[in-house]
Structures are given as structure tokens and as C-alpha cells.
C-alpha positions in Angstrom: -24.6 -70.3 -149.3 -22.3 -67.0 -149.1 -18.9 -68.5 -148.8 -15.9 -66.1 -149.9 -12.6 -66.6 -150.6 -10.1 -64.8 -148.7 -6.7 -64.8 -149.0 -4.2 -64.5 -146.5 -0.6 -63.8 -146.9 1.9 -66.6 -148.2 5.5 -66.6 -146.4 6.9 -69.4 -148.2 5.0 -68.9 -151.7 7.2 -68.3 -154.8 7.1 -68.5 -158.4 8.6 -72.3 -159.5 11.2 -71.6 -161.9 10.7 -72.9 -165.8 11.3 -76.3 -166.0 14.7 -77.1 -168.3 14.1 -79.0 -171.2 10.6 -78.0 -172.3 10.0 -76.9 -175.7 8.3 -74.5 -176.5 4.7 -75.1 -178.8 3.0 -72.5 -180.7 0.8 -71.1 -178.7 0.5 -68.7 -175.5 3.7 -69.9 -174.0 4.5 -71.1 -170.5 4.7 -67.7 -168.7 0.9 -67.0 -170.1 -0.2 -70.9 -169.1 1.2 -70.3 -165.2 -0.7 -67.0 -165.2 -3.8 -69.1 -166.1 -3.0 -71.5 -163.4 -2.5 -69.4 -161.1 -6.3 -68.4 -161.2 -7.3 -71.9 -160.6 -8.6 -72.1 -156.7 -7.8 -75.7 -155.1 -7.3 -77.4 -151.6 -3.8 -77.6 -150.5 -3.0 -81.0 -150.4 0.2 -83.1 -148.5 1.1 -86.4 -150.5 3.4 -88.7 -148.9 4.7 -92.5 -149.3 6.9 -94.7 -147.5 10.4 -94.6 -149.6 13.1 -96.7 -148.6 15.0 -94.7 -145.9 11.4 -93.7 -144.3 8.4 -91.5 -145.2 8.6 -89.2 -148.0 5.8 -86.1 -148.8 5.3 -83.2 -150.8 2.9 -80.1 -150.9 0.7 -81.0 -154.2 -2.9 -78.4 -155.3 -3.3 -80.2 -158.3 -5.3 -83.5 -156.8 -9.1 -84.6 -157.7 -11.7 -87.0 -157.4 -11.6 -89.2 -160.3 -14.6 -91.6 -160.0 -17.3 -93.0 -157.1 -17.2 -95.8 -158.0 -14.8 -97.1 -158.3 -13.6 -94.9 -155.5 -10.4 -93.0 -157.2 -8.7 -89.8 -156.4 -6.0 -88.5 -159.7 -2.8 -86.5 -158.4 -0.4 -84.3 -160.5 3.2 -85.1 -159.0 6.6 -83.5 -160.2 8.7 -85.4 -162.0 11.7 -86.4 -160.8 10.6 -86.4 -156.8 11.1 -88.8 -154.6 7.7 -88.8 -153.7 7.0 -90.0 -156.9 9.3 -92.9 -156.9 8.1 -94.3 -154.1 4.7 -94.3 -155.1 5.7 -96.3 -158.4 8.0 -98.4 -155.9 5.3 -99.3 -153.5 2.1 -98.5 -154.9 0.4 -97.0 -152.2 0.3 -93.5 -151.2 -1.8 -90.9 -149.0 -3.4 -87.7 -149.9 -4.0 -85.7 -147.1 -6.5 -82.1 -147.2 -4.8 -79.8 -144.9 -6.9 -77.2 -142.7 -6.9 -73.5 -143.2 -4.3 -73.3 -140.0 -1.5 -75.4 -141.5 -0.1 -73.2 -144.1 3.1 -73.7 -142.2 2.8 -77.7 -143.2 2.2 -76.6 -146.4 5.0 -74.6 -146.9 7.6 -76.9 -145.1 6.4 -80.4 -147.5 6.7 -77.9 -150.5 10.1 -76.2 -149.7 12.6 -77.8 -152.3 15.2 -76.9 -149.5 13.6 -79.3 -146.7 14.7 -83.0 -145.8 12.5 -85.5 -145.4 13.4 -85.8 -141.7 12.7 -82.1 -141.8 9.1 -81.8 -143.4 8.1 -84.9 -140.8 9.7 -83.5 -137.5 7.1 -82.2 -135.0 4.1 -84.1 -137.4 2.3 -86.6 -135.4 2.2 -89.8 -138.0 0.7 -93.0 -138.1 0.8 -96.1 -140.5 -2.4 -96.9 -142.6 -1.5 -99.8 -145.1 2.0 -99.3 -144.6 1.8 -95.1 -145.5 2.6 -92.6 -143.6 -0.6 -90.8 -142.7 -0.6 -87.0 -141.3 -2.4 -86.3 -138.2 -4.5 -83.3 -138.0 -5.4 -83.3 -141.7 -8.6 -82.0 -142.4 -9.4 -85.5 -144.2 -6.9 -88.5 -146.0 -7.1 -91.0 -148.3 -4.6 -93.9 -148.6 -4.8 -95.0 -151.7 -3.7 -98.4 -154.2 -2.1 -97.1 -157.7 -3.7 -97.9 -160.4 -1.8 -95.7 -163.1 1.2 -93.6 -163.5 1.5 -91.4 -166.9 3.7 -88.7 -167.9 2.2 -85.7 -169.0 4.6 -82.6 -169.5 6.8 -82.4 -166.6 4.4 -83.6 -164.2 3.2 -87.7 -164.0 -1.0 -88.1 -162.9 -1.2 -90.5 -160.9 -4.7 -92.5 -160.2 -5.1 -94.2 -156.8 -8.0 -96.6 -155.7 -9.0 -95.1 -152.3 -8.6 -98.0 -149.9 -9.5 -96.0 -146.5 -10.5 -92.7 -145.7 -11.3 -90.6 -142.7 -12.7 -86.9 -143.1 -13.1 -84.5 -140.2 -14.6 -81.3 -139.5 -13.4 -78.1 -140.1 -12.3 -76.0 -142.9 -9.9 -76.1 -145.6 -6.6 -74.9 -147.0 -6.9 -73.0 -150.4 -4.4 -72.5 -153.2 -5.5 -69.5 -155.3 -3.0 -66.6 -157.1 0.2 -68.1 -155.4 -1.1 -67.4 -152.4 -3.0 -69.6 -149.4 -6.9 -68.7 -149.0 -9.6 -69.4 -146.9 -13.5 -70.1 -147.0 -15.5 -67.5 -145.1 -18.6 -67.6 -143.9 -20.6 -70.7 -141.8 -18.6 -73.9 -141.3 -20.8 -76.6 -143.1 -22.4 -79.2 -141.4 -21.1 -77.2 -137.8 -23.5 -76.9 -135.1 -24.8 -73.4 -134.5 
């Protein structure tokens, strides 16, 4: 298969600033670890939870497959978000693979400035086991939590995947602060 990355330009990407409070290890330092980082390619990801005032999401690239069976998915969530709490409060949570088109999604569930009213105005939603569920997502996953540990100054957090739908198209890429995109034939697309 010749698939290529391609990057695209990033409107809302910028450097996080260093978290307060870590302490710094021997070693290569945080500046050198977040140039490393930056190297690794992943899908953009949306997670979101029902909170108590209504549904809460964030912009997340650090999210995997954990096991088939059982099925499990493992996402990397800031500490202190409210995302986060409500998935410890409820115990459920969707993860949603956006498409190469919604960079603007993207940007608006990862802008530290946005309200949660804000990031879910204009977004068709639905409710799947009581979580807000994205529509137009290039696949989602609501998921039962399993495990919440603190790593650093992010928390994984391990969900049993308890439905799923996946759709056609492709997806949204995180690589060297910037969105990308697959090039080359769709797979699976008629042609």
C-alpha cells in the first residue's frame, strides 16, 4: 500500500505550556521528551462524558487499543479536566476518531478557552449508554471504565468497549503539532 502522510496547516495548534509542579529527573528534560512526542503520528481523537450540568469533551491523540478480548481501548486524559471527572463520576465515556475534514472539531474540543456549551454547539449528538456520542465521527466507542491511574500529569484511563460503530472514510492525524492526512486509495472504498 503507498499511503503518505501529509500535513496540512494547524490554525489552532500550539505548544502546551510546562505543566507547574513537575520536577525535574535526570535525564533529557521535558523540552527534549515533547520534541520526541511530537514525532509520534496518531488519530485525533474527541473524548467526551456526561458531567453534571451536561456533556463534557476534550481533543485527546494519545488513545489505543488495549486488548480484543476483552474488548478495551486505554486513553491518556489531562489531569485536572472535567472530562476526566466525569468519567471517574460516571464511568462511561466515548472515544470518538474524527475524519480528516474536522480539524475545526478538533481544535474547538481542545481550545482551553472554549465552554462546554461552546465545543457542543452546531455538533449533532446523540445518547449511547447515557454518553454523549458525536455525529459524523469517523468511528466511536462508548466505553465502561475499568481503571483510572495517574501517571505524570496525565491519568490512563482503560474502558471496556460496550458499543461501537465505525464508518468509511479517512482519518484525522496528529503528527509535529500539526493535523495530517493519509494519501493515497481510501481502504476498503469502491473503485
Amino acid at each position: 500500500m503507498n499511503t503518505r502522510l501529509r500535513l496540512v496547516a494547524d490554525r489552532t495548534a500550539t505548544a502546551p505550556p510546562p505543566a507547574e509542579g513537575l520536577y525535574e529527573e535526570p535525564g533529557p528534560g521535558a523540552a527534549r521528551c515533547l520534541g520526541l512526542y511530537a514525532k509520534l503520528a496518531a488519530g485525533v481523537t474527541v473524548v467526551t462524558a456526561r458531567g453534571e450540568e451536561g456533556p463534557l469533551g476534550m481533543t485527546v491523540s494519545a488513545v489505543t487499543s488495549l486488548s480484543a478480548r476483552p474488548p478495551l481501548l486505554l486513553a491518556c486524559l489531562r489531569d485536572g479536566s472535567r472530562t476526566l471527572a466525569a468519567v471517574r463520576a460516571r464511568r462511561t465515556f466515548a472515544v470518538h476518531l474524527l475524519r480528516e475534514e474536522q480539524q475545526d472539531l478538533a481544535g474547538r474540543f481542545a481550545s482551553p478557552t472554549t465552554t462546554a456549551a461552546e465545543r457542543f454547539a452546531g455538533t449533532e449528538t446523540r445518547q449511547v449508554l447515557g454518553v454523549p456520542v458525536l455525529a459524523g465521527a469517523l468511528a466511536w466507542s462508548v466505553c465502561l471504565t475499568e481503571d483510572v491511574r495517574r501517571y505524570g500529569d496525565h491519568h490512563l484511563v482503560v474502558g471496556r468497549v460496550a458499543a461501537v460503530h465505525v464508518g468509511a472514510g479517512r482519518p484525522l492525524l496528529w503528527h509535529d503539532r500539526r493535523f495530517g492526512a493519509l494519501t493515497g486509495p481510501v481502504p476498503g472504498a469502491a473503485g
